[in-house]
C-alpha positions in Angstrom: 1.3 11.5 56.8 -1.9 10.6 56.2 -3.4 6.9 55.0 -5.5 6.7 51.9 -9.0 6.4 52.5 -11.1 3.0 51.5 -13.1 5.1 49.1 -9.8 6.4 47.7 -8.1 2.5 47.6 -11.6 1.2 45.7 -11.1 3.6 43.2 -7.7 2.6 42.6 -8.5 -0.6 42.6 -10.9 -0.1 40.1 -9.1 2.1 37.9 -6.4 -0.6 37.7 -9.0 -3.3 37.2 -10.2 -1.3 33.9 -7.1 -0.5 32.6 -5.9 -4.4 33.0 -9.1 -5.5 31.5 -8.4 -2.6 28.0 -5.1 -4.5 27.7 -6.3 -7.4 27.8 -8.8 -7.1 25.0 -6.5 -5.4 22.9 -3.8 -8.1 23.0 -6.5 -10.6 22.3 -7.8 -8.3 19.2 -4.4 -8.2 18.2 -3.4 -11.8 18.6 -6.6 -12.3 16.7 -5.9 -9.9 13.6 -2.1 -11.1 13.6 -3.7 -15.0 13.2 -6.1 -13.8 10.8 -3.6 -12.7 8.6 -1.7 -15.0 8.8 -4.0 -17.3 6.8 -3.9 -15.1 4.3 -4.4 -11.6 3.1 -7.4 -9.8 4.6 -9.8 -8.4 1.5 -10.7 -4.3 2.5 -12.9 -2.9 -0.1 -13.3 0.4 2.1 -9.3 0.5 1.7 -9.4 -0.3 -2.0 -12.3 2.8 -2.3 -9.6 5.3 0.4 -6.7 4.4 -1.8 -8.5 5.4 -5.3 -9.6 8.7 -3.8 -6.3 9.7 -2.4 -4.7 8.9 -5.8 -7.4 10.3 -7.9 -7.8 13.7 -5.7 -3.5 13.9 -6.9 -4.4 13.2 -10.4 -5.6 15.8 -13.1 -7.1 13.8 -15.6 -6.5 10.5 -15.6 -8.0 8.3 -12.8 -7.0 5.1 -11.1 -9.4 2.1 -10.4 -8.5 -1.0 -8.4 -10.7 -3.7 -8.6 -9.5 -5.3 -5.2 -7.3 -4.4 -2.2 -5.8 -6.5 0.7 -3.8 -6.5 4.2 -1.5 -9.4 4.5 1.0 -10.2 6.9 4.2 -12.8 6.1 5.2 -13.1 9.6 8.2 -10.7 10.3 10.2 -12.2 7.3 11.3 -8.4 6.6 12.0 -8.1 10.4 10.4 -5.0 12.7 10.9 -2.7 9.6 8.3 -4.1 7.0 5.4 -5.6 9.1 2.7 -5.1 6.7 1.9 -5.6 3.0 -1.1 -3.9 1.0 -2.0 -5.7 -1.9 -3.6 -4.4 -5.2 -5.2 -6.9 -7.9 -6.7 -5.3 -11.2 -5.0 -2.1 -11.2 -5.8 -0.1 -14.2 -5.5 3.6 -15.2 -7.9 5.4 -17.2 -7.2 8.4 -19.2 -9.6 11.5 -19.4 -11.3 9.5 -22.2 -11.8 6.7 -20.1 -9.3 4.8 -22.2 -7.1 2.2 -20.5 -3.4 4.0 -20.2 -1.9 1.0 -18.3 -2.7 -1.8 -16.2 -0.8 -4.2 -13.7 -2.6 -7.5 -12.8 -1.2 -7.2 -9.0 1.1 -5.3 -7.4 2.0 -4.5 -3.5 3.7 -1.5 -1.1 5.2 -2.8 2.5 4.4 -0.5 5.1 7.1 1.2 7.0 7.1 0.3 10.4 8.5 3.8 11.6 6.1 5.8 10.0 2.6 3.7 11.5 4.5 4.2 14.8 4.0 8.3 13.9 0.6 7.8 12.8 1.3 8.1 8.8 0.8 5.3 6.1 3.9 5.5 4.1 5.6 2.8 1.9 8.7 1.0 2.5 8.6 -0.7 -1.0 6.4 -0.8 -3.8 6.7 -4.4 -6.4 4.8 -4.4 -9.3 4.0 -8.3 -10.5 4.0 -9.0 -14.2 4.1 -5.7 -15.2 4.2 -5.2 -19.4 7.3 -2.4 -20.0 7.4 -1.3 -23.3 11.1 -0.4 -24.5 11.0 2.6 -26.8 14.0 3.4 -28.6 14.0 6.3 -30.9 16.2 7.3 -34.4 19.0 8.7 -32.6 19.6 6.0 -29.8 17.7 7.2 -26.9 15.3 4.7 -25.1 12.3 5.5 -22.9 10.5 2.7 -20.7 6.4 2.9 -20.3 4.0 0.7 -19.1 3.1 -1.4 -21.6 -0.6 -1.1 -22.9 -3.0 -3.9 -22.4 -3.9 -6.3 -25.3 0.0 -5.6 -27.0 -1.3 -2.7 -28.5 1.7 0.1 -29.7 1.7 3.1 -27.6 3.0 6.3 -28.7 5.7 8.2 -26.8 2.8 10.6 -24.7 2.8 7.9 -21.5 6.8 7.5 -21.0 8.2 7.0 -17.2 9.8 9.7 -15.7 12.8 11.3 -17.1 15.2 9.7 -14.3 14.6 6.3 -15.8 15.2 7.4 -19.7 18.8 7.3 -21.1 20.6 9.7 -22.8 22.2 7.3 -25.2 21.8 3.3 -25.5 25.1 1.5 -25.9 25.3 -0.8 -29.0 
């Protein structure tokens, strides 16, 4: 059996050195981020811009503008499964006229823990603050919620939620 030669030990040496020092920096950076946002939420415009293009490029039509985006962290309130919250502020969509179709002053999506650990960005809830929900009811009993339309104006029928949330018949 041979011994390792100095040149060989130095290099390990080295290599270990390196790797402690990466580890180092990146719990600092991390420690650092995690006391950042604990202050408060962490403004992103570039995230803001990334979120409007991925919903818009989904879209055909109308388009979604948000005037302000933000990371914030409440500590691990939601334990290891909801670690981060992305905030939205000024949330409006715009119809192919450029017409205001609905609008939510803030709303919010926790990340899922599980999916960041596989590399994805995938909600674990989405709350919508102060939303205005218009209750339509028609002649024959049936109701349909939409978002309601900035300003109380009436909206006609053409912007209703998905059909899982209407009912058949409303119970009088």
């Amino acid at each position: 059996m041979t011994r390792p030669s100095g040149q060989a030990l130095r290099w390990a040496r080295r290599l270990a050195q390196g790797l402690l020092a990466l580890l180092l920096v990146l719990a600092v950076g991390l420690g650092a981020l995690a006391w950042r946002l604990a202050e408060g939420p962490l403004v992103l415009p570039p995230l803001t811009r990334q979120i409007e293009q991925a919903v818009n490029g989904a879209l055909d039509g109308p388009r979604l503008e948000i005037a302000q985006a933000a990371i914030a962290w409440e500590g691990w309130r939601g334990g290891l499964a909801e670690p981060l919250d992305i905030r939205l502020s000024g949330v409006r969509l715009l119809g192919a006229d450029g017409r205001v179709q609905a609008e939510l002053p803030d709303a919010a999506a926790t990340l899922s823990f599980r999916a960041l650990l596989h590399g994805m960005l995938a909600p674990a809830t989405i709350t919508l603050h102060q939303p205005s929900i218009a209750v339509l009811r028609a002649e024959d009993g049936s109701f349909d919620l939409a978002l309601g339309p900035p300003g109380g104006r009436r909206r006609t029928g053409r912007n209703r939620m998905p059909v899982g949330l209407r009912s058949k018949r409303c119970p009088t």
